[in-house]
N, C-alpha and C positions, 0 to 999 in steps of 0.2 A: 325498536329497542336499540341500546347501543351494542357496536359490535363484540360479540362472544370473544372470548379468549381461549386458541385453541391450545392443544396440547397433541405432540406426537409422544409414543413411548416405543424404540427402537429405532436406532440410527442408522441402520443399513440401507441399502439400497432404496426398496420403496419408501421407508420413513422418513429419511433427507430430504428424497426429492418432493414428496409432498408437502413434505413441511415449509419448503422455500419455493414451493409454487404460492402456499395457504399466506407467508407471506408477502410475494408480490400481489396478491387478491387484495394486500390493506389487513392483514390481521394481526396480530402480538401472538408469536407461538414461543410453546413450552418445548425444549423438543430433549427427552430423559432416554439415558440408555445407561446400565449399571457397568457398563463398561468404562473404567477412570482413561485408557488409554485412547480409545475411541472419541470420548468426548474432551479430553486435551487437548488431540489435533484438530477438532472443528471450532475450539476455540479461539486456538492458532491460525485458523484459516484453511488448513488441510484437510483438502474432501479426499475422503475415502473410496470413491467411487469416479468413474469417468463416464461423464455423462456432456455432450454440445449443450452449451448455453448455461448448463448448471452455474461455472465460476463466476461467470458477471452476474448472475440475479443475486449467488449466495452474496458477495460483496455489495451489491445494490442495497438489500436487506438485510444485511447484517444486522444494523438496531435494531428490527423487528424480531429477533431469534437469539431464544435464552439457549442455551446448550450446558444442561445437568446432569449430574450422577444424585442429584438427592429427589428422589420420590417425590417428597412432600412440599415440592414446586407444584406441585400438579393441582395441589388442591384450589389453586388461582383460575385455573381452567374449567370452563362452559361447557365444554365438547372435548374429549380423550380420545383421538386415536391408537388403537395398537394395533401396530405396524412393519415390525421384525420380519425380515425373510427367512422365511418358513425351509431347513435345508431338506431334499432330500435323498436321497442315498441312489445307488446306479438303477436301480428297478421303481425308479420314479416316487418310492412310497416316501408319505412326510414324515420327519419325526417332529409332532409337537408339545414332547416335553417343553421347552423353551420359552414357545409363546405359553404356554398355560403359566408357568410360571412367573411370566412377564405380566401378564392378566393378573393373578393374586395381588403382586407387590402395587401395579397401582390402584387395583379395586379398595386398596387397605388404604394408599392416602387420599381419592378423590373426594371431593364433595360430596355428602350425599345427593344432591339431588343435581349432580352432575350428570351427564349425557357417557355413556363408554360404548365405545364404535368398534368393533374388530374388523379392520381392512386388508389383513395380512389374507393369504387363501388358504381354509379350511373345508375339510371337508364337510357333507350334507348332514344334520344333527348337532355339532359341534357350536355353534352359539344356542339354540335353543338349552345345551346341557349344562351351560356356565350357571353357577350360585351368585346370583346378580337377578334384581327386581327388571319382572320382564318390560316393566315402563321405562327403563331407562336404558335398553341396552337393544342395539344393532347393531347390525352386519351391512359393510357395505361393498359392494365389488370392486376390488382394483382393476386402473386401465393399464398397469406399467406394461414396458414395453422396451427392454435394453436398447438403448442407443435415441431412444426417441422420450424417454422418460418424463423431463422438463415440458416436453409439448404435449403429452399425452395427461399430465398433472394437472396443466393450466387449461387445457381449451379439450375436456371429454365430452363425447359424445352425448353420452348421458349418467347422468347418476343410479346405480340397481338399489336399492336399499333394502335389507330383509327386516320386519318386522315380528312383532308378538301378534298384532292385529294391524294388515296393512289399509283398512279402512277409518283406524284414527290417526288424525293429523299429524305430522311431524315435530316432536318438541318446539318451541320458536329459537331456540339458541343452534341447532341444528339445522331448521331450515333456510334461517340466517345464511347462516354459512353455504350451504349449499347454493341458495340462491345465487351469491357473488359468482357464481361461474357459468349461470347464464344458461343452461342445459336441461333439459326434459329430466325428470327424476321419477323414477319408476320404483314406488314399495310394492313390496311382496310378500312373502311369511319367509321366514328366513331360510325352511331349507329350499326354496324357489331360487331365492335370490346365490346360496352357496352351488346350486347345482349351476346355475344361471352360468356362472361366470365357467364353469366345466364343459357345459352344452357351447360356449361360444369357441375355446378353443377345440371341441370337437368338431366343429364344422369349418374351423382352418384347416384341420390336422386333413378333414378328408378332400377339401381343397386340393392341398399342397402334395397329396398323393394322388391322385387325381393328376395334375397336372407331370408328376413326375413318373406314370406310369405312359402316358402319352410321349414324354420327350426322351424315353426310353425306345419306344417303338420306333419315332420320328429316329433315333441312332441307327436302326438298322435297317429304315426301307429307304434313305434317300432324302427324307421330308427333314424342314427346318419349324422345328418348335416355335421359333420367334418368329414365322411368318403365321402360325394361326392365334399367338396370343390375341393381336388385334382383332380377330373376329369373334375371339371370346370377349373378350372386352367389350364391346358392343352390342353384346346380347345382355337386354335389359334381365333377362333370367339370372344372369352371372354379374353383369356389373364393371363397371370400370377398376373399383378397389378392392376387386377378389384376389383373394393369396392364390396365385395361378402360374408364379413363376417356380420353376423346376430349381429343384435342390440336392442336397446330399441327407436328406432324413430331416426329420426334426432333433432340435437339441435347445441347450437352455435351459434344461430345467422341467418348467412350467409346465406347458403341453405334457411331457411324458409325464410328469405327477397327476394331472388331468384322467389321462388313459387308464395309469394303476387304480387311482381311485375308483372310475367306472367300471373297470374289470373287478373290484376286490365288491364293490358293491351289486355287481350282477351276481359273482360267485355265492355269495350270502343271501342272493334273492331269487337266485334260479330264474333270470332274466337273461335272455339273451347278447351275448358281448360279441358275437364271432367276428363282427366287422371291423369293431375297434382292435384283436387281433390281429386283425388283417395289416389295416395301416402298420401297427407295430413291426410285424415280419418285412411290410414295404419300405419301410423306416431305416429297421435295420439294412436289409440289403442296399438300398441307396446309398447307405453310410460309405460303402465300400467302395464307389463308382469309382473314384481318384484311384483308389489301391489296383483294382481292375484296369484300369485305363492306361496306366505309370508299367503295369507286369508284362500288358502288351504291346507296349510300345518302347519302352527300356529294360525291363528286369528281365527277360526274358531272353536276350539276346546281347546285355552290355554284361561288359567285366568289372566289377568294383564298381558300379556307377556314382557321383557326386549330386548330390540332389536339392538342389535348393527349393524352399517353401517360403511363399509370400504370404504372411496373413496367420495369427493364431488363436487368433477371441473366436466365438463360435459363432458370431455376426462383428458388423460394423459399430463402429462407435461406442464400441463398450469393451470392457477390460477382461468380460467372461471368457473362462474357457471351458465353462460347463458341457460338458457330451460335445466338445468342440470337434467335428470332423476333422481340424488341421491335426488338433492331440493325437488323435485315434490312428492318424496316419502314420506322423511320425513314430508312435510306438510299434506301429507295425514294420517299420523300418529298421530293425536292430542290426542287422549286417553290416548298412550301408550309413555313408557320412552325410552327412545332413547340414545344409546351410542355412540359416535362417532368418525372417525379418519381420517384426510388427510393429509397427509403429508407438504401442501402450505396451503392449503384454512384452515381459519379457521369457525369453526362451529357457527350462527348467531343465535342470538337469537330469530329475528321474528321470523324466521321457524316455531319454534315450540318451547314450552313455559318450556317442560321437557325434553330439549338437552342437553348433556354435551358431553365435551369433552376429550378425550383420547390423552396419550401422544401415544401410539405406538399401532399397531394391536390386540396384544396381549389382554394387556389393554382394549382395547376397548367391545373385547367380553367376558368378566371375567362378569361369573353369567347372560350371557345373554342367552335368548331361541332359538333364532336364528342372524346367521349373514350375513348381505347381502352384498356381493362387489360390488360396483355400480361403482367404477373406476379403468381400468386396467391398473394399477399403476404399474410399472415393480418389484417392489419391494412386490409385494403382490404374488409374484409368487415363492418368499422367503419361505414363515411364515411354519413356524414349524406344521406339520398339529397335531402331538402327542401335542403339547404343546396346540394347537388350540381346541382340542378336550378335552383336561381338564379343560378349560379356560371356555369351553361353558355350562351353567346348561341345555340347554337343544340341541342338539346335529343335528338340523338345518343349514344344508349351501346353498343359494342362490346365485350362482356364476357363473351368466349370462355371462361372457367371459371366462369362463373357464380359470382362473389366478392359481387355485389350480388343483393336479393330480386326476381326478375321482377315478380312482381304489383306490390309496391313502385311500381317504375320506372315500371311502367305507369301506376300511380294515378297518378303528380306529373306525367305528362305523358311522359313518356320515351318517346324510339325505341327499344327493347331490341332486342338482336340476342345470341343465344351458341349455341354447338357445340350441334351436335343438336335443335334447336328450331327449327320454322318459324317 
């Protein structure tokens, strides 16, 4: 058959990047969002999102990408994503009046016997409950992933797909599509496939705590975390590309919308959650390590201290500062001045009332007491530790990923401090 003509509907985060992966795949996309300001600037060329690699593909395929405010583009389209980031509020719960709404306005213009796909993440029941013919309507897992989005679009693991019945075949205008990416595609019934993508970051979530209550211990007997990564790595049980590096909690978003939902759906089913708890409480208090780390080794015993912070998205390569451990810091810091640096994000003034902002790393900790990296920023793995060390009045490094060389630090004089290392 010739190729489908897809259609995205939300411009945010996941929907962009899908959409100009769907285009470099060879496709003609639709991509609608009711927002007139939103879709001005992507017609102008300005992405809303910071994403590597995103600006040369968007530009690559630009021809291939209609960018509208009128629904009734849609009805050209073979296959409908709806694909709005789903927001959710500090206790991880979603609210999705928005996409439901986004769902009505295009289910009124599409074809009928168009395909409509909800790729956004909801929760388990929630496509089965939509007023839409269950022949024409799936679920299918997102792989987004901040900062890795573009790579994670174009080249997935595999395709989840939740069906009405996953033992009849896939539309052809759908599996079309799917096909161009080359990947194992796995239907399911739909709330399979909605828990599916929940079950996968729960078994990050208990990773990444896992690995963070071990390099917690490793701080206080001596041991260096990063000398047993590689034996976990090794073991075919665990794997080379397990989430095993030690952190400040989880944040983002996602994962803790994961967790509320599996806690609100054990609450309602008298199913046991105590574990998923767990991680939460361990989540939380990790969040604090930097805060604990900064009170015992400067706040504790400095006067006025100046404090410079490297890094404020709540990972690399991306503009979030969702549950950002750097935010969370600096708001705990109201006393004291604050210098700061990110290379995208810029420094907000709620935060905190004596923030300012630095053009470059350097800068930022010039006359400061201590400096803390809170984002491992590729380029932080750059900075001149001589230059660092004369920049700094008082000689303080907290560099919970280890972006800078220990021994380094140590030779210039450095207090070094990072996850998993006494």
């Amino acid at each position: 058959m010739t190729k489908p003509v897809i259609g995205f509907a939300g411009m945010t985060h996941l929907g962009l990047n899908s959409a100009v992966a769907s285009a470099e795949r060879g496709f003609d996309v639709i991509c609608f969002d009711p927002d007139a300001t939103r879709i001005g600037a992507l017609n102008a060329g300005e992405l809303p999102v910071v994403e590597p690699d995103l600006p040369d593909m968007f530009a690559r395929r630009r021809a291939q990408l209609t960018f509208t405010t009128d629904p009734g583009m849609l009805k050209a389209c073979d296959v409908i994503y709806v694909a709005p980031d789903v927001p959710t509020d500090d206790k991880g719960t979603s609210d999705l009046g928005p996409i439901r709404g986004l769902i009505d306005r295009v289910g009124e213009a599409m074809a009928p016997a168009a395909i409509l796909v909800i790729l956004s993440q909801v929760p388990p029941g929630f496509t089965r409950g939509l007023r839409r013919s269950l022949a024409t309507r799936y679920y299918q897992v997102e792989t987004l992933i901040f900062g890795r989005a573009i790579e994670r679009a174009m080249y997935p693991e595999r395709f989840i797909v939740g069906c009405a019945d996953p033992a009849v075949p896939l539309p052809p205008s759908l599996a079309t599509y799917l096909a161009a990416f080359e990947c194992p595609i796995l239907p399911m019934r739909y709330e399979s496939a909605e828990l599916c993508k929940i079950s996968i970051n729960m078994v990050l979530v208990a990773q990444v705590t896992c690995a963070n209550t071990i390099a917690e211990l490793c701080e206080n007997i001596g041991a260096d975390y990063g000398e047993i990564v590689p034996a976990l790595r090794l073991d075919r049980r665990i794997g080379a590309y397990a989430y095993i590096s030690p952190g400040m909690g989880i944040s983002g978003g996602n994962l803790e919308r994961d967790l509320a939902t599996f806690n609100n759906f054990g609450d309602a089913l008298g199913t046991s959650t105590g574990v998923v708890r767990a991680w939460q409480h361990n989540s939380g208090y990790r969040r604090n390590w930097a805060l604990r780390t900064l009170h015992t080794a400067v706040l504790c015993h400095a006067t006025d201290p100046v404090i410079a912070v490297l890094g404020l998205a709540y990972k690399e390569n991306t503009d979030s500062v969702k549950n950002s451990p750097a935010v969370a810091l600096i708001e705990a810091l109201l006393p004291f001045s604050i210098q700061a640096y990110d290379p995208v994000v810029a420094p907000r003034a709620q935060w905190h009332p004596a923030l300012t902002a630095s053009a470059d790393p350097i800068a930022a900790c010039a006359g400061a007491d201590v400096v803390l990296i809170m984002t491992p920023w590729p380029e932080f793995r750059t900075i001149d530790i001589g230059s660092l060390a004369k920049s700094l009045r008082g000689k303080v490094v907290i560099d919970p990923y280890g972006m800078l060389d220990r021994r380094a630090a140590l030779a210039a004089g450095l207090e070094y401090h990072k996850l998993g290392v006494s």
